[in-house]
C-alpha positions as semicolon CSV with decimal commas, in nm:
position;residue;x (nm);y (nm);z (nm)
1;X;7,132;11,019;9,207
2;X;6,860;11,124;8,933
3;X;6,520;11,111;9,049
4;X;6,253;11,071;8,808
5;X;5,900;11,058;8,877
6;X;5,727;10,833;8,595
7;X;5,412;10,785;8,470
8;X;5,245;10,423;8,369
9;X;4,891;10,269;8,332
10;X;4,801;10,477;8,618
11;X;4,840;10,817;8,393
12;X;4,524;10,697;8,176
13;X;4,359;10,662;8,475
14;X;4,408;11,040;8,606
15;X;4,264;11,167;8,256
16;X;4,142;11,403;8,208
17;X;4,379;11,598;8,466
18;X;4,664;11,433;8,336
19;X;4,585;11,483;7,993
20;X;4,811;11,828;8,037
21;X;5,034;11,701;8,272
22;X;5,222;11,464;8,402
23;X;5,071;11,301;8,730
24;X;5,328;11,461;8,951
25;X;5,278;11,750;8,851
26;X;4,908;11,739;8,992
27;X;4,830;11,956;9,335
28;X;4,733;11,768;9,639
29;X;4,785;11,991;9,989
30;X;4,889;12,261;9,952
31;X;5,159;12,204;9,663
32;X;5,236;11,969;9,346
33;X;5,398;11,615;9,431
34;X;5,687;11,709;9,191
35;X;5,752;12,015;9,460
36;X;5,648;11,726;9,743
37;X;5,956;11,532;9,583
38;X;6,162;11,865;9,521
39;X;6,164;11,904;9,887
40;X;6,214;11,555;10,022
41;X;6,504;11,477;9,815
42;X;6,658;11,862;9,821
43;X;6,731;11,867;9,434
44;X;6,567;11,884;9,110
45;X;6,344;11,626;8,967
46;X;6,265;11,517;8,602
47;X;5,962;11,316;8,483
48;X;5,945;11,019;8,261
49;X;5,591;11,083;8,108
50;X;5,415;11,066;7,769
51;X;5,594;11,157;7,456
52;X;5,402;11,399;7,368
53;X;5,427;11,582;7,725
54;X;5,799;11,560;7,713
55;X;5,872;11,836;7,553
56;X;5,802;12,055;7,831
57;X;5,823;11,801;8,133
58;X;6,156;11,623;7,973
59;X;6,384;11,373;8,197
60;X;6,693;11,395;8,286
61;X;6,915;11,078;8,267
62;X;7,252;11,011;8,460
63;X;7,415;10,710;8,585
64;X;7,220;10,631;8,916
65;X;6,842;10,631;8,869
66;X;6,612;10,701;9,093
67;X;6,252;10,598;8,969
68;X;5,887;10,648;9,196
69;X;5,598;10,683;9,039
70;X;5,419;11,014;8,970
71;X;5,100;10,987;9,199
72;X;5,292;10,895;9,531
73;X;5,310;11,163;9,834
74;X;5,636;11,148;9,991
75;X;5,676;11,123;10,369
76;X;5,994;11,073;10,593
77;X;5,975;10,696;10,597
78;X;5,852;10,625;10,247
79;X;6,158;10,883;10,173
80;X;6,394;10,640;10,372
81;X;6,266;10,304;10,216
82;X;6,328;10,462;9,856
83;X;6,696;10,619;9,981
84;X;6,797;10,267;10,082
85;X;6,699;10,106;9,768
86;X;7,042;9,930;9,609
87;X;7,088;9,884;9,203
88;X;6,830;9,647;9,062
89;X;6,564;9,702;9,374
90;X;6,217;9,766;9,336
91;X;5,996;9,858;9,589
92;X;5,624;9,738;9,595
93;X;5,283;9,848;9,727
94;X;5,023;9,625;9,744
95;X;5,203;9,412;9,447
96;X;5,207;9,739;9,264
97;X;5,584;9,898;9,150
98;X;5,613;10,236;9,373
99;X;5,995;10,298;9,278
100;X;6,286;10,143;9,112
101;X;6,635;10,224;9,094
102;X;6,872;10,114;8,801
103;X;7,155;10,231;8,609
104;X;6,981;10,170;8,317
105;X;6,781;10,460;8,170
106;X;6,421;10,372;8,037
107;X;6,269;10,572;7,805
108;X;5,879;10,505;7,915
109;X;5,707;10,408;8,278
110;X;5,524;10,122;8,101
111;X;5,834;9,981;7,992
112;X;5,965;10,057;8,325
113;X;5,696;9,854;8,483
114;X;5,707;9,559;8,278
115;X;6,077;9,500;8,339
116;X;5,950;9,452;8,723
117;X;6,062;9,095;8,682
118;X;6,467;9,192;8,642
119;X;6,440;9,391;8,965
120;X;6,415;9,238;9,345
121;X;6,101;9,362;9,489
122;X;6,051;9,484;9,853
123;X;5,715;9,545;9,970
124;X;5,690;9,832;10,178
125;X;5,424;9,767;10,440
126;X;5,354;10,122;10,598
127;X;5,080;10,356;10,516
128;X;5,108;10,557;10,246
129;X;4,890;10,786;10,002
130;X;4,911;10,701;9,619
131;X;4,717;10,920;9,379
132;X;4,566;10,666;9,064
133;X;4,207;10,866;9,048
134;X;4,082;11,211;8,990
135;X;3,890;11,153;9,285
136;X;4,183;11,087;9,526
137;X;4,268;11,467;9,458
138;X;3,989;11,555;9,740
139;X;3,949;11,259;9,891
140;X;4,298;11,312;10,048
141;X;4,323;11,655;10,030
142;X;4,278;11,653;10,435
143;X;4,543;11,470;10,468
144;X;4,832;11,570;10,266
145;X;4,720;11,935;10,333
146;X;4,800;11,860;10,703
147;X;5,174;11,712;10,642
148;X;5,243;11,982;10,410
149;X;5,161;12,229;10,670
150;X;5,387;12,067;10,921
151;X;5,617;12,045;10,614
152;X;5,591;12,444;10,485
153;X;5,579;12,620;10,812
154;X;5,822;12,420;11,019
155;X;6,077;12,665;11,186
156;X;5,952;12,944;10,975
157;X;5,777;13,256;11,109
158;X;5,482;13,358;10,974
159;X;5,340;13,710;10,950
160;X;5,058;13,826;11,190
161;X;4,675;13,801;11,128
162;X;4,599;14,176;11,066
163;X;4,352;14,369;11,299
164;X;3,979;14,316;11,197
165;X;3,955;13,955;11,173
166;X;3,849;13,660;11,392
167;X;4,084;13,366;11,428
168;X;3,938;13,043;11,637
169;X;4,213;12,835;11,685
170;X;4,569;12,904;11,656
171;X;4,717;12,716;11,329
172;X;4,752;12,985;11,074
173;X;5,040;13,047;10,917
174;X;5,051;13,373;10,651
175;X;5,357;13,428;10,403
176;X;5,469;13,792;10,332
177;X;5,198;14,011;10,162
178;X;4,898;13,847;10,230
179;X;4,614;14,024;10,305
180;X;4,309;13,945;10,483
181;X;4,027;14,143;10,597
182;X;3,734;14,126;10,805
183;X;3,702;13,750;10,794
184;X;3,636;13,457;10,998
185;X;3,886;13,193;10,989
186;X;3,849;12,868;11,199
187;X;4,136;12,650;11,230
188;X;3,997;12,443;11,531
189;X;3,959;12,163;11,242
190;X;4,244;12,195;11,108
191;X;4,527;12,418;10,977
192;X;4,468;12,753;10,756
193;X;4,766;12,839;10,531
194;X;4,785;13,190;10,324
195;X;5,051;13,206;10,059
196;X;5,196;13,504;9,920
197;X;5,055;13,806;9,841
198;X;4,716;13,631;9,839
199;X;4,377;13,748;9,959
200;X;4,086;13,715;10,113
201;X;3,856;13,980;10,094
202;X;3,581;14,103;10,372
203;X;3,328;13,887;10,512
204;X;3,448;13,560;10,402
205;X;3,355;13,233;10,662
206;X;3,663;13,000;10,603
207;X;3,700;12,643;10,818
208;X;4,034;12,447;10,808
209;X;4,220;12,310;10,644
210;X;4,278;12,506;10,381
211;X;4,514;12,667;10,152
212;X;4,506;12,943;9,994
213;X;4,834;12,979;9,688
214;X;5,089;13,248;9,584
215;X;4,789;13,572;9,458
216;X;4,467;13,348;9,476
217;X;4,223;13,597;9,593
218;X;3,932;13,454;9,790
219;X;3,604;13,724;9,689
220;X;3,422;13,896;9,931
221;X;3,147;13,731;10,126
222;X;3,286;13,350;10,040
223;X;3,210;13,011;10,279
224;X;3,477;12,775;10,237
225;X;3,484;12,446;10,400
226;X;3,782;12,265;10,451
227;X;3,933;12,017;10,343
228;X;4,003;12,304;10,026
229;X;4,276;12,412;9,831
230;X;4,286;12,715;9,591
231;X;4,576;12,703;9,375
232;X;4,818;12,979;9,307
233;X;4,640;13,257;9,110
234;X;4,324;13,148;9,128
235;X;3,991;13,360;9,230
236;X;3,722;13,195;9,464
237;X;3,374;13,292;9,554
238;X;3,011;13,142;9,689
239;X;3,004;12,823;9,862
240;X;3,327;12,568;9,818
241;X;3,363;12,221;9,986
242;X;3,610;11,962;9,980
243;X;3,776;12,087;9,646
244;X;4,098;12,154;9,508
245;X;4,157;12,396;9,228
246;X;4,466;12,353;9,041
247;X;4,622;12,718;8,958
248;X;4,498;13,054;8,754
249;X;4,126;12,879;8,763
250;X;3,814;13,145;8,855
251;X;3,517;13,082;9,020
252;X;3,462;13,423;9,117
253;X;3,062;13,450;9,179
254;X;2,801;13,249;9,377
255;X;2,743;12,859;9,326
256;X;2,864;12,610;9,504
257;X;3,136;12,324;9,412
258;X;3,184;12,033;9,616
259;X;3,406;11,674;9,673
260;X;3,538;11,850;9,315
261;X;3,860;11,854;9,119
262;X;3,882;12,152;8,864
263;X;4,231;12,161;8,665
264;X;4,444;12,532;8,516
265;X;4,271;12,822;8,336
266;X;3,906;12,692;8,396
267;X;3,679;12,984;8,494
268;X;3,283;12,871;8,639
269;X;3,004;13,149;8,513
270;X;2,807;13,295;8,776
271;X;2,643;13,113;8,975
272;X;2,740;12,768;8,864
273;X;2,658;12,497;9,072
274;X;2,690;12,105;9,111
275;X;2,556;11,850;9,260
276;X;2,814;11,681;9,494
277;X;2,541;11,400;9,678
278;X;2,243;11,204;9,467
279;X;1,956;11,211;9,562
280;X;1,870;10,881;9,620
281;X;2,203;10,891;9,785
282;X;2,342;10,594;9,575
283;X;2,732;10,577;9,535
284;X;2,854;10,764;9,281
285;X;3,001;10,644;8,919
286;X;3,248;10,871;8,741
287;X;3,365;10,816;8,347
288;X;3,664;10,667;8,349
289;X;3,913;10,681;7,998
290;X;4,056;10,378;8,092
291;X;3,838;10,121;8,042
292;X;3,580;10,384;7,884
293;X;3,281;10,337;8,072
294;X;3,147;10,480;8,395
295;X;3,265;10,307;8,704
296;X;3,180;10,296;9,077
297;X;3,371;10,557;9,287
298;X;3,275;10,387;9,599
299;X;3,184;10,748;9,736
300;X;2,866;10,904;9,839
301;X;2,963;11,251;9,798
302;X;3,158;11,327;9,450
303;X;3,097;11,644;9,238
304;X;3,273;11,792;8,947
305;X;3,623;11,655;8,781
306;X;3,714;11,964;8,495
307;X;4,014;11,953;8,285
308;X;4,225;12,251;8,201
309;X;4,118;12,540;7,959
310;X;3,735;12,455;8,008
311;X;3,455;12,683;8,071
312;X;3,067;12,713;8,177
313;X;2,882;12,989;8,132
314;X;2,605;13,142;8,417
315;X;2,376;12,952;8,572
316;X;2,550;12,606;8,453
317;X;2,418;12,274;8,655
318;X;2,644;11,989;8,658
319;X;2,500;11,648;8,779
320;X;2,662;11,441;9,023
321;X;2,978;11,335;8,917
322;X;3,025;11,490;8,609
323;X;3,372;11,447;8,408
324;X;3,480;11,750;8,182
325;X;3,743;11,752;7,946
326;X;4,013;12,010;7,845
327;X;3,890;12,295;7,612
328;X;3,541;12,198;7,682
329;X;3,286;12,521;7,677
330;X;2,944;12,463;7,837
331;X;2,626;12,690;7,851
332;X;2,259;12,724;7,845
333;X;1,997;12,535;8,066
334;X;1,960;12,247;8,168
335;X;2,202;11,993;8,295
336;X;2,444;11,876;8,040
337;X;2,571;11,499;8,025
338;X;2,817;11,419;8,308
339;X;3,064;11,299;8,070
340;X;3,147;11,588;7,794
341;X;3,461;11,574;7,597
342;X;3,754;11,758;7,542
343;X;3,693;12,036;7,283
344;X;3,331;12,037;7,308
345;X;3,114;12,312;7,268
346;X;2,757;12,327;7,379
347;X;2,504;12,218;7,622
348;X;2,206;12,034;7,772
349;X;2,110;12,025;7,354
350;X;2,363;11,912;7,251
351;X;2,769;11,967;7,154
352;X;2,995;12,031;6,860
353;X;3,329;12,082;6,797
354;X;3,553;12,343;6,972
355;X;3,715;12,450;6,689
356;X;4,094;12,448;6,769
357;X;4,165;12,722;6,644
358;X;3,889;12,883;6,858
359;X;4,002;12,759;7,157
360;X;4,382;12,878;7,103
361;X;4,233;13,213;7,078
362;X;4,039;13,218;7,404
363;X;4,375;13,069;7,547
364;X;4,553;13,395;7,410
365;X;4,308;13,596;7,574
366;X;4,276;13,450;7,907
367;X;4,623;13,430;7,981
368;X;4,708;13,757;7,850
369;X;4,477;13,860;8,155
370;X;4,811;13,738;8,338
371;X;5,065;13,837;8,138
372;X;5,093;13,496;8,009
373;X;5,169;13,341;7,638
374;X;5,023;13,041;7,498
375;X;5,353;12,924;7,368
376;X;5,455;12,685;7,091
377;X;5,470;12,369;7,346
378;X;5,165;12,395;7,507
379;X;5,016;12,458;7,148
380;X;5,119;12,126;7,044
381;X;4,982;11,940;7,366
382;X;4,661;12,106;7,331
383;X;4,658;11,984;6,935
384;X;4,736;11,654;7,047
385;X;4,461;11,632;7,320
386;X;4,243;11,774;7,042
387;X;4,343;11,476;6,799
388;X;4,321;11,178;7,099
389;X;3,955;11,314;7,181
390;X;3,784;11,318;6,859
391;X;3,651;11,002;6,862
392;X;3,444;11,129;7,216
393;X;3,332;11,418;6,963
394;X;3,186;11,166;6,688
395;X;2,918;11,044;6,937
396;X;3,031;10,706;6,996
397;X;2,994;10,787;7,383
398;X;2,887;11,143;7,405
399;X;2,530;11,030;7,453
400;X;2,595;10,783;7,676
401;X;2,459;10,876;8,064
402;X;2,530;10,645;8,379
């Protein structure tokens, strides 16, 4: 049985996370949903995503397909419904195609999806978490952290809290070669889980659940409020709530994030800050690429959604609910427009053009910091992101404000 996790309609949606990605490969909990899959199915997975993404995320094909989309999180009976599936079955959420399986091997999720007539659908009635906006990212963050906890640590020992800290509560579980020191870690809302070789420096306040991934280093002093994820490699500072970072991103100073999203290889200037609440307390809208106008999240509290590869410099203000692209570079005062473009480069006064070549440079840099190469495939995805957002760059919407 191949299973292949597929992107559709709901990919556009997920931009601009998904714009480097495929929508598996984003991280809810405390890992991606491919590694979610990975683990539920015990083998390999492949993904059936955009062409231009499949050179590095390619599928695999075989005789007996297995086909779920990209943005669902797997539990034991969803896991079950999709096992049981027979040839030419299709199971259905809410009228909307969650998994397929065929012999036949399609070469796009759209295509995929609009063959949902050949297949007979079973709708699967339990409750189950499906990813189809950036926003979902945080929104069930609590959740999914809390089965993948169950999930990771079940039967496993841990390694002990060293001497110097305070735990309240008992659900922590530390991999090998973690450190923490002098910190406060409260679990009594949920679970705390330290991958390896992380850190967390002295004096840091930290309230479950939360995750911290493989050499993510949390700085000294930091308050982190659960539900929070910091993704492998990452480094964390000031005040977080309610936000997942993807991997390798920095926000190593002062500034608070909140209810935010930030994607791979961002890094937040000193004392950045946004604005996760209006202030006349309104719901919040967020730019959606979709249907290319701002729509209604249908939540008070939403912050910052940042693409991968993009930068602020100190003392940079985001308004509520701002969208960043990928490759995006923002500085100076003021608050800049809450929808900026991928390979922008400016401010509050205005933006240009990130020249590409520019931005492959800082790449170089940044992940030589890590002993990292931009290589020749993720070159070509970043030159066709650069290509699909130009028209962004022209100022047909980068003006526009909600």
């Amino acid at each position: 049985m191949h299973v292949i996790l597929f992107d559709d309609k709901r990919w556009q949606q997920l931009l601009p996370l998904t714009f480097t990605r495929p929508v598996a490969d984003l991280r809810i909990g405390i890992d991606t949903i491919t590694e979610k899959w990975q683990q539920a199915f015990g083998q390999p997975v492949s993904h059936l995503t955009e062409p231009y993404l499949a050179e590095k995320f390619p599928v695999q094909y075989g005789t007996d397909h297995v086909y779920i989309y990209g943005g669902v999180i797997p539990d034991s009976g969803l896991r079950s419904a999709i096992s049981n599936l027979k040839q030419g079955e299709a199971l259905l959420v809410e009228g909307e195609p969650i998994a397929f399986r065929t012999k036949e091997a399609y070469f796009s999720g759209m295509a995929l999806c609009e063959d949902l007539a050949r297949f007979t659908t079973i709708d699967y009635t339990a409750n189950c978490i499906i990813i189809t906006r950036p926003w979902h990212i945080f929104q069930y963050n609590d959740q999914v952290l809390r089965q993948d906890y169950e999930r990771i640590t079940a039967h496993r020992p841990g390694t002990q809290l060293q001497a110097g800290n305070q735990l309240i509560g008992h659900d922590i579980f530390i991999e090998e070669g973690a450190q923490i020191h002098a910190s406060i870690i409260n679990t009594t809302s949920g679970p705390v889980y330290i991958g390896k070789h992380a850190e967390i420096m002295e004096g840091s306040i930290i309230r479950g659940p939360f995750a911290l991934g493989e050499h993510a280093v949390v700085k000294m002093g930091a308050k982190i409020y659960g539900p929070t994820t910091i993704g492998p490699g990452c480094k964390v500072g000031g005040e977080i709530n309610n936000t997942v970072f993807q991997a390798n991103s920095n926000k190593a100073h002062d500034g608070f994030i909140g209810n935010s999203v930030i994607g791979e290889w961002c890094n937040l200037g000193a004392d950045t800050n946004c604005s996760n609440l209006k202030n006349n307390y309104a719901i919040v809208k967020l730019w959606d690429y979709q249907t290319q106008k701002f729509i209604n999240t249908g939540l008070q509290f939403c912050g910052l959604i940042m693409g991968d590869h993009s930068k602020c410099g100190i003392n940079t203000m985001f308004n509520t609910g701002t969208v960043v692209g990928v490759h995006a570079n923002i500085f100076g005062d003021g608050f800049p427009r809450n929808f900026i473009p991928s390979f922008s480069w400016g401010g509050a006064n205005g933006f240009v053009t990130y020249k590409l070549s520019d931005a492959f440079q800082t790449t170089t840099a940044v992940m030589s910091r890590r002993n990292l190469t931009l290589d020749v495939q993720d070159k070509k995805i970043l030159t066709t992101i650069y290509e699909l957002s130009e028209k962004y760059r022209k100022g047909q919407l980068i003006f526009l404000h909600k």
